[in-house]
Kinemage of the C-alpha trace (Angstrom):
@kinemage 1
@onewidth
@group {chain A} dominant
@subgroup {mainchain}
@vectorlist {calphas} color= white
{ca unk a 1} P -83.536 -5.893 -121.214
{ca unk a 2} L -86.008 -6.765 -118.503
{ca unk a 3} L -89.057 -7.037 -121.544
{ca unk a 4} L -86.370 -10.348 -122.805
{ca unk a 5} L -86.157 -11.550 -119.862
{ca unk a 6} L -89.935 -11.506 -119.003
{ca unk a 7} L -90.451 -13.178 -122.730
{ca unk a 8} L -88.599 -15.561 -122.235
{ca unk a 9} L -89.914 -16.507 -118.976
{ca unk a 10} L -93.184 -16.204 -120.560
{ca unk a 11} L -92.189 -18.282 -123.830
{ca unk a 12} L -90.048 -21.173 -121.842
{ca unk a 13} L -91.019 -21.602 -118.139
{ca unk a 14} L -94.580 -20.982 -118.282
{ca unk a 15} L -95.878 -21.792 -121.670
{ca unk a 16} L -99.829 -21.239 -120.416
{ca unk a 17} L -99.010 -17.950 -119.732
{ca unk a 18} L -100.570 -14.361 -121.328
{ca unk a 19} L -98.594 -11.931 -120.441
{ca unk a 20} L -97.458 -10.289 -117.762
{ca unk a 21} L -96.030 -6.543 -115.939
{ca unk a 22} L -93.583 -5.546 -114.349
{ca unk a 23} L -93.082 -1.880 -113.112
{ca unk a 24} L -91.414 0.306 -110.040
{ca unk a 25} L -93.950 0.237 -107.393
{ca unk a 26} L -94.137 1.766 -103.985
{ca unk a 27} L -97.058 -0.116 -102.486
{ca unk a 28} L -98.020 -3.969 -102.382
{ca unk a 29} L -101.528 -2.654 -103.643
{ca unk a 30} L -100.204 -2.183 -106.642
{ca unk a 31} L -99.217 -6.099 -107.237
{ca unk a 32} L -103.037 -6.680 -106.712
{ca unk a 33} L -103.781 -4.042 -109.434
{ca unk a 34} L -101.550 -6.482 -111.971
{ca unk a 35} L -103.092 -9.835 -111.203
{ca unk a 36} L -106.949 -7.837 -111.298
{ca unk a 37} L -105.839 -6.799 -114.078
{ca unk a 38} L -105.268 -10.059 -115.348
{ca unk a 39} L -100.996 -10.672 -115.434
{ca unk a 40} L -100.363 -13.873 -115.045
{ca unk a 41} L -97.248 -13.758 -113.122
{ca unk a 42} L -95.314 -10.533 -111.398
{ca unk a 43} L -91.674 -9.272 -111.524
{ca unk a 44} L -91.243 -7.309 -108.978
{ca unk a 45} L -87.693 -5.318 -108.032
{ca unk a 46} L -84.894 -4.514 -107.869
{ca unk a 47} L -84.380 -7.349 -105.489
{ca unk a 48} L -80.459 -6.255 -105.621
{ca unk a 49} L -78.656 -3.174 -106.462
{ca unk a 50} L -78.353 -3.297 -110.211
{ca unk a 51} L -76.498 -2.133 -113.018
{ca unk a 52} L -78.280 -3.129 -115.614
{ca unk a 53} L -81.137 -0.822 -114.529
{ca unk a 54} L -79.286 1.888 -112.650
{ca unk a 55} L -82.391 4.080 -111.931
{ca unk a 56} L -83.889 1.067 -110.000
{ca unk a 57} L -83.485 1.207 -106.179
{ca unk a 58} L -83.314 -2.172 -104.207
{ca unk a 59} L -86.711 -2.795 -102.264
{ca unk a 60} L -86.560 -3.864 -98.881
{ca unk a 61} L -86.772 -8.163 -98.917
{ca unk a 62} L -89.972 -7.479 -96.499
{ca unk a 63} L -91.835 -5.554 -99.356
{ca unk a 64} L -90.867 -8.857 -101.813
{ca unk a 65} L -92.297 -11.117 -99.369
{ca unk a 66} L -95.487 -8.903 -98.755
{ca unk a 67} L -95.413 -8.823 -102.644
{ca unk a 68} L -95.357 -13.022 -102.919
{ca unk a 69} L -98.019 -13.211 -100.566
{ca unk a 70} L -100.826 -10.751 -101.204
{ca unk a 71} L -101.091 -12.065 -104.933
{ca unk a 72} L -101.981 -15.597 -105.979
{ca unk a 73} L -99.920 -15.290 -109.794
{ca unk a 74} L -96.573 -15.994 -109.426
{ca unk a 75} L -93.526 -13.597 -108.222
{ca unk a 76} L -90.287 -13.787 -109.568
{ca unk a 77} L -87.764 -11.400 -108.367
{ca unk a 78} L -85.414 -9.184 -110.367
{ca unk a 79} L -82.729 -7.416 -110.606
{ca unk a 80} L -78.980 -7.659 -109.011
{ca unk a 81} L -79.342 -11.230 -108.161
{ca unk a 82} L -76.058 -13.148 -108.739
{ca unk a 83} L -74.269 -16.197 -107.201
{ca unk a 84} L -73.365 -14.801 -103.372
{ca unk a 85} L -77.177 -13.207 -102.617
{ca unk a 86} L -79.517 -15.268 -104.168
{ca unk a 87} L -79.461 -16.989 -101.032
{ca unk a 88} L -81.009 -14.322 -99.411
{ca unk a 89} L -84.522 -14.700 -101.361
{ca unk a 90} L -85.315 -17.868 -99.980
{ca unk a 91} L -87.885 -17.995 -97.276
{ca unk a 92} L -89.480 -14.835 -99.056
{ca unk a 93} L -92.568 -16.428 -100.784
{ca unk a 94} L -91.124 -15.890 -104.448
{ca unk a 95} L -91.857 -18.446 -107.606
{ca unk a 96} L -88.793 -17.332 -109.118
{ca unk a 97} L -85.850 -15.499 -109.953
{ca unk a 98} L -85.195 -13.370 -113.081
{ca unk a 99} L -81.007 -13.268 -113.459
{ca unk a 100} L -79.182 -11.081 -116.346
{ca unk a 101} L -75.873 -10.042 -115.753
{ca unk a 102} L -75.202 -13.052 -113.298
{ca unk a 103} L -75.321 -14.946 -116.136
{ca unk a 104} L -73.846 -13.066 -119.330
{ca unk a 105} L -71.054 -11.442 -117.207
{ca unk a 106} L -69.892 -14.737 -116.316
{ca unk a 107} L -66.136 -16.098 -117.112
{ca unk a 108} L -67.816 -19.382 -118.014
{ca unk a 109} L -71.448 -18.875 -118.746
{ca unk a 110} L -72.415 -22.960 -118.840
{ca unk a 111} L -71.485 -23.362 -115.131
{ca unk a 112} L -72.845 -19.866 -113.676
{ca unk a 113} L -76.194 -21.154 -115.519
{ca unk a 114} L -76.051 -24.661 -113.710
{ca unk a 115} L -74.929 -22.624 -110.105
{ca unk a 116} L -77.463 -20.347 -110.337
{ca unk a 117} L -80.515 -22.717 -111.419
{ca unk a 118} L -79.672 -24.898 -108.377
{ca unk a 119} L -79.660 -21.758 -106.157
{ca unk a 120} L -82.814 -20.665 -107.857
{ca unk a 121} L -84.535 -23.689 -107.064
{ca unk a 122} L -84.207 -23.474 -104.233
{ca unk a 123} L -85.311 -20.462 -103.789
{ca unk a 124} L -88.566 -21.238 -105.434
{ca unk a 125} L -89.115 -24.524 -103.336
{ca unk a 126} L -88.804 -22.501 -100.413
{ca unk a 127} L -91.910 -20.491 -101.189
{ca unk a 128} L -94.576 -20.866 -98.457
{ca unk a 129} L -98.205 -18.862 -99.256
């Protein structure tokens, strides 16, 4: 579920960290409400089509990147990310990526872990705010 993935996050990759929401929002306002609010990071998606949360729409890219940038707490993206369009989140501002299915749906879980953490560094080092 999204709440393991956003505890493990929390536990493992930023060990400082509180706590932090996640939820379906329609504005970038609301992002501000979460760091006010005192979240220490942000998941914010679907960046992808998903099946793991099939009532979750895919936001435009542009409303991730307005996301990344009108908060200073990290962004990590989630939702439908896999192997061929995690590309397409570079350049967008984000801290992270949040993968599920890419990962446990895998034929051979090691190496989809070690593809995608390359691809999601990259990702990340491309973040510009």
């Amino acid at each position: 579920s999204n709440d393991t993935v956003h505890r493990w996050i929390t536990r493992n990759k930023m060990p400082s960290t509180k706590f932090g929401r996640c939820w379906k929002f329609k504005k970038a306002q609301v992002d501000a409400w979460a760091e006010n609010g005192g979240a220490d990071y942000l998941g914010s998606g679907a960046a992808f089509v998903t099946s793991t949360k099939t009532d979750a729409g895919a936001i435009d890219h542009k409303v991730l990147s307005d996301v990344a940038h009108s908060v200073k707490i990290p962004v990590v993206a989630i939702g439908g990310i896999n192997k061929d369009n995690i590309s397409q989140l570079e350049g967008l501002g984000l801290d992270g990526v949040a993968v599920v299915s890419a990962i446990f749906a895998a034929d051979d879980i090691s190496s989809a872990v070690i593809d995608l953490k390359a691809k999601a560094e990259k990702v990340a080092e491309s973040s510009v705010k």
